[in-house]
N, C-alpha and C positions, 0 to 999 in steps of 0.2 A: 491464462485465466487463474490458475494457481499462483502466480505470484500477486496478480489483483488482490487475493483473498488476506493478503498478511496485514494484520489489524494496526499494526504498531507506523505502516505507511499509509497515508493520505495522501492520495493525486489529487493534485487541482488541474489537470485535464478530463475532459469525460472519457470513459471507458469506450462509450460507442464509436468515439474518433478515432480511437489506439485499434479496436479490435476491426472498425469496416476498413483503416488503411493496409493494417495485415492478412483481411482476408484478399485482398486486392493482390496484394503481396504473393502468398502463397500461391493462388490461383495462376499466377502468369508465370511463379519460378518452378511451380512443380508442375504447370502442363498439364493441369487437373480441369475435369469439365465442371459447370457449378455444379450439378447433381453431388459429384463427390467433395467439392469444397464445404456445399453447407451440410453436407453428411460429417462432414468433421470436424465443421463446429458445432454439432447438437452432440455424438460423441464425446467428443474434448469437454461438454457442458454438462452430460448424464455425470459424465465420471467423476467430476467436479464433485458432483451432489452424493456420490458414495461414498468420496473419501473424508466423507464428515457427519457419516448417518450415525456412529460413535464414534461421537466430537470431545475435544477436550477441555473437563470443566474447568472455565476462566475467563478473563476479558479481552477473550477473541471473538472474530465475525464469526458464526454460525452456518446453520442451517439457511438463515431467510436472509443474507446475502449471498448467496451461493443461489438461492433461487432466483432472485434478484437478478444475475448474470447469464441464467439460462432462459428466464420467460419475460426478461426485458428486455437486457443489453443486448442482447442478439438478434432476437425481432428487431430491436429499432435499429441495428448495426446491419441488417439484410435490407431495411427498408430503404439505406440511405444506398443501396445496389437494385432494387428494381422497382422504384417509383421514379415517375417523371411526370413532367407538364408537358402536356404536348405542342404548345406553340415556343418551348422552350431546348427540343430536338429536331436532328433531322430524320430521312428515315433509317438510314444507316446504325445509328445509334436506339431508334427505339426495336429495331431486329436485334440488340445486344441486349436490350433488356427484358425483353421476350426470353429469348435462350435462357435468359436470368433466371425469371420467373419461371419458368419450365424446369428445369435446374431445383429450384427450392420444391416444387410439386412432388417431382420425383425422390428427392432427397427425402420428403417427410412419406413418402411411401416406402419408400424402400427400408424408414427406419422402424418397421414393424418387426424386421427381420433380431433385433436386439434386444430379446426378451426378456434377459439379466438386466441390463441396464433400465430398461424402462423399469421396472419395478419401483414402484414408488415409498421415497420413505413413511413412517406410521402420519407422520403428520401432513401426509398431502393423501392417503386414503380416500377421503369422503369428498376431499375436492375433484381426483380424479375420478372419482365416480360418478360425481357430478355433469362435470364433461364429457364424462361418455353419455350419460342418461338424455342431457341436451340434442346430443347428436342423434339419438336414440327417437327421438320425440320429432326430431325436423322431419327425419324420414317417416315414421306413422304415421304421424301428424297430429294436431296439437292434443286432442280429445285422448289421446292411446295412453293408458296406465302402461307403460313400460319401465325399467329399472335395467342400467347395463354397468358392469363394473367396469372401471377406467384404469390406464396408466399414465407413467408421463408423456407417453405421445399425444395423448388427449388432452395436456393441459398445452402441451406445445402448439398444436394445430390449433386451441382457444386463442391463445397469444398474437398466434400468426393473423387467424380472423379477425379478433379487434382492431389490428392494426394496416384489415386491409390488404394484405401483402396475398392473399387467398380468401378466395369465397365459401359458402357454406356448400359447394356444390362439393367439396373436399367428401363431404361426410357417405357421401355415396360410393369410396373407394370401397375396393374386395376387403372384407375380414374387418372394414376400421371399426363397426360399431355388431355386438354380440351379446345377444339380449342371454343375462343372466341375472334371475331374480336375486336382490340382492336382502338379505336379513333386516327388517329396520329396527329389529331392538341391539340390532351390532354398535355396541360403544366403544370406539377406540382410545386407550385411554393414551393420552398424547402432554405430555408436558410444556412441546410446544405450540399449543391449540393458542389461537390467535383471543387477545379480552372478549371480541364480538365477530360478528360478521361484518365485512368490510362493504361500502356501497357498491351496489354492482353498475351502477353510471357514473359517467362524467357530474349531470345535472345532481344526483345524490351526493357526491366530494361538494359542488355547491353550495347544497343546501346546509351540510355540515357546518361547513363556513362561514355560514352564514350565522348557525346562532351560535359559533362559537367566537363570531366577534360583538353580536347584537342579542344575544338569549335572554329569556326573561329574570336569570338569576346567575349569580355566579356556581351554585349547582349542576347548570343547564350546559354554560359556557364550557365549564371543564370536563362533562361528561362529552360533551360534542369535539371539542381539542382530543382529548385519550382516544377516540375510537378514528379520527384523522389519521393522528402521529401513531397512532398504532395498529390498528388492522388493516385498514387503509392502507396508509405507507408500506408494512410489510408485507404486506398478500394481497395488494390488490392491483397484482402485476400489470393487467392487462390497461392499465392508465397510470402508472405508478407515478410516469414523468409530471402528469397534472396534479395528483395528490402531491408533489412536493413543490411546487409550486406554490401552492395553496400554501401548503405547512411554512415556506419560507416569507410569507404575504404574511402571515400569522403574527408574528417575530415584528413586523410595523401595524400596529393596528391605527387606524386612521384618527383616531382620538388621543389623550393622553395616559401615557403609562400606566398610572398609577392607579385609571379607572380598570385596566385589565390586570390586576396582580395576579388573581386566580389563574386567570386562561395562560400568560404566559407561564406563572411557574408551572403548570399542568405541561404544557407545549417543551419546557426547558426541561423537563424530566424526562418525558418522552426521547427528545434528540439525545438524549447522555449516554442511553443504552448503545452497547458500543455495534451490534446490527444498524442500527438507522445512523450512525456517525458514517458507517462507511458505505453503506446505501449513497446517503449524498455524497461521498467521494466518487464512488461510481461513476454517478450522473455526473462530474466534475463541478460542482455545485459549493466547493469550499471557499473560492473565493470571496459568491455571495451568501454564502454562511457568517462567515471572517463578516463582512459589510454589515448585514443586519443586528449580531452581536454588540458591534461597539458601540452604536449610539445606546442602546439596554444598558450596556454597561457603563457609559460616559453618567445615564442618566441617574442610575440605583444608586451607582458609586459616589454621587454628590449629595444623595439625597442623607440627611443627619434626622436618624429615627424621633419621634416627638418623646420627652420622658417620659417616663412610666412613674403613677400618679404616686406609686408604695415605695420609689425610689429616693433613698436618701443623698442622694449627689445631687440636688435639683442644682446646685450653685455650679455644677459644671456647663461650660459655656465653650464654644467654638465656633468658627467663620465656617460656613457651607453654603454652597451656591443653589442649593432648594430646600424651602420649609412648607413640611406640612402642615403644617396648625395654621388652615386657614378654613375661609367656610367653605371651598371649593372639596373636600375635604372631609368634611363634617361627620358622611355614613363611614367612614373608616374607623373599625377598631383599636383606639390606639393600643390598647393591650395586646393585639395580636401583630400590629403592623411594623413593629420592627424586626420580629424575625422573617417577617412578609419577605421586608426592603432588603434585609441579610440574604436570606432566601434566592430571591431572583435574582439577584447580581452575582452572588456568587457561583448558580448553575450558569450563566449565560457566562461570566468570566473564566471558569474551570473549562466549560466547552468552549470556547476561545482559545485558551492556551493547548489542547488536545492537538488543534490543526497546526501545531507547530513545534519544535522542541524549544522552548522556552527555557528548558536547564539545562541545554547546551555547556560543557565547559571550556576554557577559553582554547586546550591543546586540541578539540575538537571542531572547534571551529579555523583553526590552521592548516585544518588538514586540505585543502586542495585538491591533492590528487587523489579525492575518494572517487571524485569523477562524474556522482551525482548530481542528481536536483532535490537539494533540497528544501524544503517551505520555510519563509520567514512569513512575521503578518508584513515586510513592504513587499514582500513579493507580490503576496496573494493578492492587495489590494492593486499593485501594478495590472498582475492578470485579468481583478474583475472590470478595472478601470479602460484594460482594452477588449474585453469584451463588451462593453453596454458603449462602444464610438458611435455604433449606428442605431442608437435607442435611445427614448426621450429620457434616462436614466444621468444622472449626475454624477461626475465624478467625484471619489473620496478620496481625502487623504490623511493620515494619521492627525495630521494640523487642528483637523477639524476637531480633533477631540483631546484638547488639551490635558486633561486630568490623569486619559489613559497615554496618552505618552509621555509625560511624566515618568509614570511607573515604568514604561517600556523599556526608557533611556536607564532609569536606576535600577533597574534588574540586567539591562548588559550590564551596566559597570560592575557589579554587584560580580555577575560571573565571570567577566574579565580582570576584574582586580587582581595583580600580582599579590598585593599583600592580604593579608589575612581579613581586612574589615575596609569598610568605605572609608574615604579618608575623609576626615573632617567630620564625619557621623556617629565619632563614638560618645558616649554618654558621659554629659558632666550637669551634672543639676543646676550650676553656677550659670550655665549660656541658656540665652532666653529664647533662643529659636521654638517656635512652637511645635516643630516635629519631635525636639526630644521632651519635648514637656507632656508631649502624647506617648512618648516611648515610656515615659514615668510612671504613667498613670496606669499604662498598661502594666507594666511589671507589678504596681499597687494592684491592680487587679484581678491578674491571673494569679501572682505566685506571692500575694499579702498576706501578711501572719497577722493575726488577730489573739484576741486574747478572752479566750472561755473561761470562769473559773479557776484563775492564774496559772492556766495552761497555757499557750503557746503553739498553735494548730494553723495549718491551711485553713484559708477561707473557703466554706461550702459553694457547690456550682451556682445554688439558689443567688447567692450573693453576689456570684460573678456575673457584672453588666456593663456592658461599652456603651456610649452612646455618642460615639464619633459616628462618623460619614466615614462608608468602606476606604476609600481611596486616604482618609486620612490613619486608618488603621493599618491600610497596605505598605506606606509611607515611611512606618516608625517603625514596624516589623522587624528591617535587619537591625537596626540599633537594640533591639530588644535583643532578637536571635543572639547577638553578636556579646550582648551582657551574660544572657543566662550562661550562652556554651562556654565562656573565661569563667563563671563563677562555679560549673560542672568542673571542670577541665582542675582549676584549683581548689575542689571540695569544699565550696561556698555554697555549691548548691547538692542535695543529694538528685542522683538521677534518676529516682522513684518520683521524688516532687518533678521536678524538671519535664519527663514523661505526662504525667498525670496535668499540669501546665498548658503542657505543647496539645494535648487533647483537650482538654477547655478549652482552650481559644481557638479552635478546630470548630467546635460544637458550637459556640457563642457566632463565630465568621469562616465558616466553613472555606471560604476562597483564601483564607491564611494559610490553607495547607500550599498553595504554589508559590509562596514565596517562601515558608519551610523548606521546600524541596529543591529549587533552586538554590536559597541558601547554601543548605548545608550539602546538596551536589558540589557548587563549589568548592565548599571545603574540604571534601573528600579529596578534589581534584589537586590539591593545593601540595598535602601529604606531608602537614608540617604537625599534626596531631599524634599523641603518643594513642596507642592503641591500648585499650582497655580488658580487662578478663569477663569472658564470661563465665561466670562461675553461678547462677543462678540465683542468688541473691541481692548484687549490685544493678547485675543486666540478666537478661533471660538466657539460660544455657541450650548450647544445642546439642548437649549432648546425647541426647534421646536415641536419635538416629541418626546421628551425623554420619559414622564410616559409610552406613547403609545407603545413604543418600550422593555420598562419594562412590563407593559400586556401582552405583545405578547409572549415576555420569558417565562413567567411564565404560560402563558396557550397552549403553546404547551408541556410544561414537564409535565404541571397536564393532559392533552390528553393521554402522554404514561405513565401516573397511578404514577407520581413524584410529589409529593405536599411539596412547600418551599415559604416562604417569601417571601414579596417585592424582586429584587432583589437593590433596588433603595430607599432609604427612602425617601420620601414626602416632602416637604419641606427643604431640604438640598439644600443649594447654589451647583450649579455645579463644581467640580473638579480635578486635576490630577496632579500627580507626576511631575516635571518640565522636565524629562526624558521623560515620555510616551507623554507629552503633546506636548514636541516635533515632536516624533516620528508620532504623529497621524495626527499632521498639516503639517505635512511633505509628508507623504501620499496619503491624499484627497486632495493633488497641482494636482497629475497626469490623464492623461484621458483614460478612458475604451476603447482604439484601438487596436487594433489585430497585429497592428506593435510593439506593448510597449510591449507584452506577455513577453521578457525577463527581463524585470520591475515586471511587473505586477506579475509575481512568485514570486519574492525576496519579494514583496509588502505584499501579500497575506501571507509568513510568519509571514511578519514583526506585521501585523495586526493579527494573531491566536496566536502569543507569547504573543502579548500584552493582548488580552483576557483570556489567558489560566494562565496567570503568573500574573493577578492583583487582586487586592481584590474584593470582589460581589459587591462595589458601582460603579468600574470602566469599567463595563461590561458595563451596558446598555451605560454611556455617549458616547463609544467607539462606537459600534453598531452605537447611534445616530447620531455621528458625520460622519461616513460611508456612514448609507442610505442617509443622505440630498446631500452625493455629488453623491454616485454612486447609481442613483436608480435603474438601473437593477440588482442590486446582493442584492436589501433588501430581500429577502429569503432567502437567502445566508448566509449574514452575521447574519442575525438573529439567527438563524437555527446551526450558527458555535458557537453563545454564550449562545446556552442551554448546551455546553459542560463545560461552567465556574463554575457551582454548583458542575456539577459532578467530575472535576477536584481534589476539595476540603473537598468534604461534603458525608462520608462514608456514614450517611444515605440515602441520595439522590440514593448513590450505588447500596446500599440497596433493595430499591424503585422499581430502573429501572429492578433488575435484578428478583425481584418477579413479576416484570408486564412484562418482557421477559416470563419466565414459564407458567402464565396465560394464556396470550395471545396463545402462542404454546399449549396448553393443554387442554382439557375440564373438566370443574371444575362440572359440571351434570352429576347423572347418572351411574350406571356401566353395565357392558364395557360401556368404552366409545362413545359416539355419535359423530361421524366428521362433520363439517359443517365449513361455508366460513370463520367463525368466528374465526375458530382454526387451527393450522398447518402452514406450511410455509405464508397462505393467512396471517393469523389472526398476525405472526411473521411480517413480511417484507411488506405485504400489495403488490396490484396489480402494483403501479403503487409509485414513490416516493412523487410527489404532486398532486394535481389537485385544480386550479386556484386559486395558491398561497395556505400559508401557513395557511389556514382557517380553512384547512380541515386535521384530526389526524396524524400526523407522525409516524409511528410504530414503537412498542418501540425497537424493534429488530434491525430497520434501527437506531436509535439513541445509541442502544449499539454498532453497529460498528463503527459509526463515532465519538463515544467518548472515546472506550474502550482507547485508546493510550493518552489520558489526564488525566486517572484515576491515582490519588496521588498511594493507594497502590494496585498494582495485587492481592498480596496476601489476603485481605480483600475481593475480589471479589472473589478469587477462595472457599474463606472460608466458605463465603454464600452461592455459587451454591453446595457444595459439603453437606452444610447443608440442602438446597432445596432435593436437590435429594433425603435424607434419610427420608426426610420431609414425599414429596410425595410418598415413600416404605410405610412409616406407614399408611398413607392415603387407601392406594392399600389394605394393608392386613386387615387393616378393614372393609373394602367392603366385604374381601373376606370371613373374620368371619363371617359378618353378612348376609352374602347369605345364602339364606333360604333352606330349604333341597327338597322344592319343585322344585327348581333350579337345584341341585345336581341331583333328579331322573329325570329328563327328558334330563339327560348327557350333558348339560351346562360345560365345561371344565374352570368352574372358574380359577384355578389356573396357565392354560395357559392364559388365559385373564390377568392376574396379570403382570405375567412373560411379556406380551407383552407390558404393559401399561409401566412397569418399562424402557424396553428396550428403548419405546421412551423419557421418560423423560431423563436417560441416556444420548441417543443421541442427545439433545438439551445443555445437561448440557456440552459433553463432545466437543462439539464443539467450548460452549463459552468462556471453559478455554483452548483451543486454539491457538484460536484467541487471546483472553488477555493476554496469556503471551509464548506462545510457547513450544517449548521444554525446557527452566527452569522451567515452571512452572509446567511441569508433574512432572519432575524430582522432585519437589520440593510433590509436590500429591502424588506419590511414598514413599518420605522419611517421609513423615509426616503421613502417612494413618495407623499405626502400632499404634500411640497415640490415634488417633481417636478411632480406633475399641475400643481400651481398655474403652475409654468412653461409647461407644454404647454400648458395652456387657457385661459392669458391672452392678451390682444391686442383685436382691434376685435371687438366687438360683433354688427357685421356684416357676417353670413357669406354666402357664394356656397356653391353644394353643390359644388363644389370642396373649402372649406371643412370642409360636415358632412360627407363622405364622410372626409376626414381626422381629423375626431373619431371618428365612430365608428370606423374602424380603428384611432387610439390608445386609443382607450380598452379596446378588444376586446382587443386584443395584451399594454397594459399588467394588466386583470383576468386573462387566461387565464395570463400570465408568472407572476402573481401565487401562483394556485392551483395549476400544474403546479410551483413549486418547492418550495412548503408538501407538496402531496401527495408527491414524491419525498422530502424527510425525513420528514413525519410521519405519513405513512400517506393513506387517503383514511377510514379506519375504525379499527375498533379492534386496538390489534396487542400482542405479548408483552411480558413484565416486562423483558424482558432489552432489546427495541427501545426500548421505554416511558423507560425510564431513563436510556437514553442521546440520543433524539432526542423522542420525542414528549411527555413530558412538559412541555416549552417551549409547547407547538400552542394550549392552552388562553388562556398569557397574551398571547401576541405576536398571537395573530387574533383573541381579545376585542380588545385594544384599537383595533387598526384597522378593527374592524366600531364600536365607540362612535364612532373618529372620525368616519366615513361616518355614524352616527345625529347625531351635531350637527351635520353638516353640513346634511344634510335639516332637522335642526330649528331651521335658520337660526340655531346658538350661534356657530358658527363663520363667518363670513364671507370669500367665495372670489371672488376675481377674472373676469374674461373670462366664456366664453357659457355658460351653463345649462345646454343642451341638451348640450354638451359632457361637464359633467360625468355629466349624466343618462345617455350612452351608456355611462361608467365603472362608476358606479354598478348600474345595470340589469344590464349584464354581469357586473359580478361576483358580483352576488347571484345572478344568474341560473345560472353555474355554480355556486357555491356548493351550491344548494338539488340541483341534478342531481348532480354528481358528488362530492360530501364534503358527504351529511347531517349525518353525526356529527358534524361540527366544529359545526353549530348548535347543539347539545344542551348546548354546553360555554358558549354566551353567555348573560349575566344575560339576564332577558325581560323586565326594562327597556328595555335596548338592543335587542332585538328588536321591541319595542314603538312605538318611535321611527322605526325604519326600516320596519315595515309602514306605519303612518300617511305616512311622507315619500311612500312607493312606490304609496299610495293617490292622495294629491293628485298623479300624473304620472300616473294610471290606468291602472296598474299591478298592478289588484287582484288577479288570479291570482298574480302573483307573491309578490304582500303574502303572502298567505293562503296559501300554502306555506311561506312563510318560516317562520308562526306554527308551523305545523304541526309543521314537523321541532323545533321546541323542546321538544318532548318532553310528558310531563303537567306539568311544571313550567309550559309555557306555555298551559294550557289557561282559565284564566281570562281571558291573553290574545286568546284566541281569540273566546271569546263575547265580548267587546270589542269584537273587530272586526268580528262580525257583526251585533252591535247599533247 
């Protein structure tokens, strides 16, 4: 759930899919009844909502996606485990979903007992009072003035009842409802207090809808769109998945564009805030995001604003494939309608490129073995294209929007170019192509001198006016970029103009900022720019607080057990690539307002590439130059550039991922001792700050929000995969040296072992994960065959020193095995939409490591070191296997099935042989009488 929350990734699968196939998961590997499975995912969701009640100010998710995940995602992630059709079960299966629902009952009773955690932050007060007072009223009945104060179990149990999953007959549990009058001149003063109150029905989201596609005024339209896309969507949990439906319905309105400018730029402002961006990630809803976006933006971006009447350019003239100056047309202001046209294209273009990294540079898209998934727009439109097979929805594909792929294709090239500038796009006045005759005009226009009074000045903002069509403004872009920063570079241009430039045409076409930034990302990337001083009057100095901001770095990574150098040398003049120097005084022009959020995202990239992609002396200046303007995000930003060591520096990797382990584990003692110090506390910590960044960061919260900057996955998975076997050896030494006074007084050491292992396992198997997905099991899978050969080679012979060390590697390495395969690929069978994206891998990559395990038994393959060794591997993991993910056996030839009962029979093994055969379905059933013959 924690790793859900990181703002800077966008899933395009739904959250519901990821989180009902893990509890599926958990539940049959940990032997847990449901009572205590969905006790631990309201748990794991309270806590969730602590570690961000002081959150940190910047353009991360928040508070109301974090709620989002506890009074949506889980409800409808529970629902998709105890609803059924009944003519769609037998009765076998509808007794498993009773137990279910009995299970969840209990579970929301029993979570009365967590009285810390239910406390609700200031801005859900009044709601869960709300909820309780409801409850409050069902029982008196409707006539009773009653008032009862609520918690978050109250809003959970609401959740649960809209969606059916439990009835109202809940409210008559012992203790649930506790009549306490409550103040009503009590005014909570709450920063997060939603614009309105959200509709409290389905048929209210409707009616909203309604006049925000059909309202009697464009006053009406937008006031009805804000209070959708905004209170609605973020607090009106209890139907959230139809408010954004609605909101995505929004985005096509059934007439033409240009009659709803109002309601969508209102609607496009709304989605930018970066809460509701990842809300719809949540819902896995990016794809059709990505879908609705482009034709908005195929259509803004052709459209070529009408002149404005005070404008002295009338003689300028260009080819665009929409004009407005017709009578269809006529109520449109033309005075106001070109920043209209600017307007919506460029929020609907900005939040386009958000769902994807757009200023990728070219060494980072090489990288391979990150191991990831991650979003291009073909992917996304791949994904939505196979989601809507079985709906009367049409598929898209980039083609259809010629203008915007256009620009697509010239912004890869743009960042893959080897050399400095696009070839064949550099500026010569002489060639008549009309894109640089656009780059001309531009440059006339942002950065034209003019002559005052036989002075010699910039032209004022007033003055500055484009009146191309965006896509033709998008176009000429690098040609300009690529003029001003040679004429920066050789003091043709001063960098005060050049700044002040790059922010008018910011202000004039707001969607120029993503090809700025990709731009000159590239060129950082490139690192053929001499680096500049900052000295405070050419560029802005950081000298302010730079050491201070370098201490800071540094003593928050040595808090989560990271110890590295300066990351700043001391006395070194301040400064920066002529690229980035750009790019960062280009940034801190802007202001922290809640109407710029569609800026302000593009920003926030532009600023984590520059830290993520520069050398360790460029971090802190970056940082520095950040906190002096935006001081509410020095947390923030600080906090984003303890990620730049570990980007780069395997040992630092190293580091975090031994003080992850620790921190989760108790290093005292056997069996283990629990306490606040160790476990999810000790991992993630209560709470993400508290009052400012003074106080230790948890190393677990810092490996989620760096894992996706780490240079190599597989260096990470090497280490934890190392850890793991680390702490097996740890275990069995414990377990040797338990004393025999231990042993007679029936102490089950080597259950203690077996459990110790399983959790470090399950730490281990989470974090390679998260880092790298399903390639990276895949890749744990194909490589664990080399590994063991390591592990279980050496002498012959063993002391039970020794076998007590094999079988704890081997237990740790089969259970790492199977808990990582289960968290991607299910432990059973699971949806088209999970199937596609993760599980359809599960068939090839675990046949072939169950064949290799059969030649190995059938002595094809020849294995080094002690038998017995490998046998404790083997055994294991067939042994889990066959218990907890049958279905994965259904999926192996019964050949190979065949090979491995036989090996498992000559080590007398036969109950397990013959289970094995078993779960092979009827396919194996000839095997079977085989083996009983």
């Amino acid at each position: 759930m924690e790793n859900a929350m990181d703002g800077r990734h966008l899933s395009a699968l739904s959250a519901v899919e990821i989180l009902t196939e893990i509890t599926k998961t958990l539940q049959v590997v940990n032997q847990a009844s449901w009572q205590d499975t969905f006790l631990s995912l309201w748990i794991s969701a309270l806590r969730l909502i602590h570690r961000v009640q002081e959150y940190l100010e910047g353009p991360v998710p928040h508070i109301a996606a974090r709620l989002c995940m506890l009074l949506a995602i889980i409800p409808l992630s529970i629902s998709q485990l105890v609803k059924f059709k009944e003519n769609e079960i037998n009765g076998e299966e509808k007794e498993i979903i009773n137990l279910r629902k009995n299970g969840l009952i209990y579970s929301l009773q029993v979570l009365s007992q967590f009285t810390q955690l239910l406390s609700p932050p200031n801005s859900l007060i009044n709601a869960a009072n709300q909820a309780a007072t409801n409850a409050a009223v069902f029982i008196n009945g409707p006539n009773s003035n009653v008032k009862s104060e609520g918690n978050m179990r109250h809003l959970i149990v609401e959740a649960c009842i809209a969606r059916k999953l439990i009835d109202m007959s809940f409210y008559s549990c012992p203790n649930y409802v506790i009549i306490n009058p409550i103040n009503q001149n009590e005014n909570v003063n709450n920063k997060d207090a939603p614009i309105s109150n959200p509709a409290s029905s389905i048929a209210g989201l409707e009616k909203l809808y309604e006049i925000a596609i059909g309202g009697p005024d464009d006053s009406a339209r937008s006031a009805a769109s804000n209070i959708l896309c905004g209170a609605c969507l973020l607090n009106g949990w209890n139907f959230q998945e139809h408010t954004i439906e609605l909101v995505i319905k929004l985005l096509s309105p059934p007439c033409d564009y240009i009659n709803h400018i109002p309601m969508l730029n209102s609607v496009l402002s709304s989605l930018s805030h970066v809460d509701t961006v990842h809300i719809l990630s949540l819902y896995g809803l990016v794809p059709e995001l990505a879908a609705v976006l482009m034709p908005i933006c195929e259509y803004f971006g052709s459209v070529k604003p009408p002149l404005n009447n005070n404008n002295n350019n009338n003689n300028t003239n260009t080819n665009t494939n929409t004009n407005l100056n017709n009578d269809n047309n006529n109520n449109i202001n033309n005075n106001n309608i070109n920043d209209s046209i600017y307007s919506v294209f460029s929020k609907a273009f900005l939040l386009l490129l958000r769902l994807w990294k757009f200023y990728r540079p070219p060494q980072e898209l090489s990288l391979l073995s990150r191991g990831r998934l991650e979003l291009t727009l073909d992917f996304l439109l791949n994904l939505r294209n196979n989601h809507t097979l079985n709906s009367k929805s049409n598929t898209i594909s980039i083609n259809n929007f010629p203008k915007l792929r256009a620009w697509y294709f010239q912004n890869q090239a743009c960042i893959s170019s080897s050399s400095s500038a696009l070839s064949g796009l550099k500026l010569n006045l002489k060639n008549k192509n009309p894109v640089h005759e656009i780059a001309d005009r531009i440059l006339n226009v942002v950065w034209g001198k003019e002559k005052n009074n036989n002075e010699v000045m910039m032209k004022s903002k007033e003055d500055k006016i484009l009146v191309f069509s965006a896509w033709e403004i998008l176009e000429a872009l690098p040609i300009v970029l690529e003029f001003v920063l040679t004429a920066c570079a050789y003091d043709k241009l001063s960098s005060r103009d050049l700044i002040t430039g790059l922010r008018d045409l910011v202000d004039l076409l707001p969607a120029s900022l993503a090809v700025i930034v990709s731009y000159f990302s590239a060129e950082i990337t490139r690192g053929i720019w001499k680096p500049v001083s900052l000295n405070g009057s050419d560029w802005p100095s950081p000298s302010q607080n730079l050491l201070t901001i370098d201490n800071q770095i540094k003593s928050i990574l040595s808090q989560a057990g990271i110890q590295i150098p300066n990351t700043y040398p001391h006395g070194m003049e301040p400064s920066l690539p002529l690229p980035m120097a750009i790019l960062v005084s280009l940034t801190i022009t802007f202001k922290l307002e809640k109407d710029q959020d569609y800026i302000l995202g593009i920003i926030h990239q532009a600023l984590e590439n520059c830290v993520c992609t520069s050398c360790s002396p460029c971090m802190p200046i970056i940082a520095s130059l950040w906190t002096q303007k935006a001081k509410k995000w020095h947390d923030f930003i600080v906090l984003s550039c303890t990620r730049s060591p570990l980007s780069r520096d395997n040992n630092a990797v190293t580091q975090l991922i031994k003080s992850c382990f620790n921190s989760f584990l108790s290093n005292t003692g056997f069996p283990f001792p629990r306490d606040s110090d160790s476990g999810v506390l000790g991992l993630l910590g209560n709470g993400l700050v508290k009052n400012g960044i003074r106080f230790p960061v948890k190393p677990g919260l810092l490996y989620i929000r760096s894992i996706r900057s780490f240079h190599d996955v597989n260096h990470a998975s090497d280490v934890i995969f190392r850890l793991v076997v680390d702490w097996a050896d740890s275990t069995s030494v414990d377990l040797v040296n338990a004393t025999s006074a231990s042993w007679s007084k029936g102490q089950p050491s080597l259950s203690f072992g077996i459990c110790k292992v399983k959790q470090v396992v399950s730490l281990a198997a989470s974090m390679l994960c998260i880092a790298g997905g399903a390639k990276l099991v895949q890749a744990l899978y194909e490589k664990t065959f080399s590994s063991l050969v390591t592990l279980f080679s050496g002498d012959k012979t063993r002391s039970t020193a020794d076998r007590v060390r094999d079988l704890m590697r081997g237990y740790a390495v089969a259970y790492l095995l199977i808990l990582s395969g289960a968290f991607i690929w299910g432990v059973g069978p699971t949806s088209r939409v999970y199937a596609s994206v993760y599980s359809s891998r599960r068939n090839r990559v675990f046949g072939r490591h169950m064949e290799v395990l059969a030649r190995v038994l059938e002595g094809d393959v020849l294995v080094r070191g002690e038998p017995g060794a490998w046998r404790f591997y083997v055994v294991s993991f067939v042994g889990l296997i066959v218990r907890f993910c049958p279905t994965w056996i259904g999926e192996v030839r019964v050949e190979t099935l065949r090979k491995l009962a036989k090996g498992l029979r000559r080590w007398s093994e036969d109950e397990l042989a013959m289970l094995l055969i078993e779960k092979g379905g009827t396919a194996a059933m000839a095997a079977i009488v085989d083996f009983l013959v």
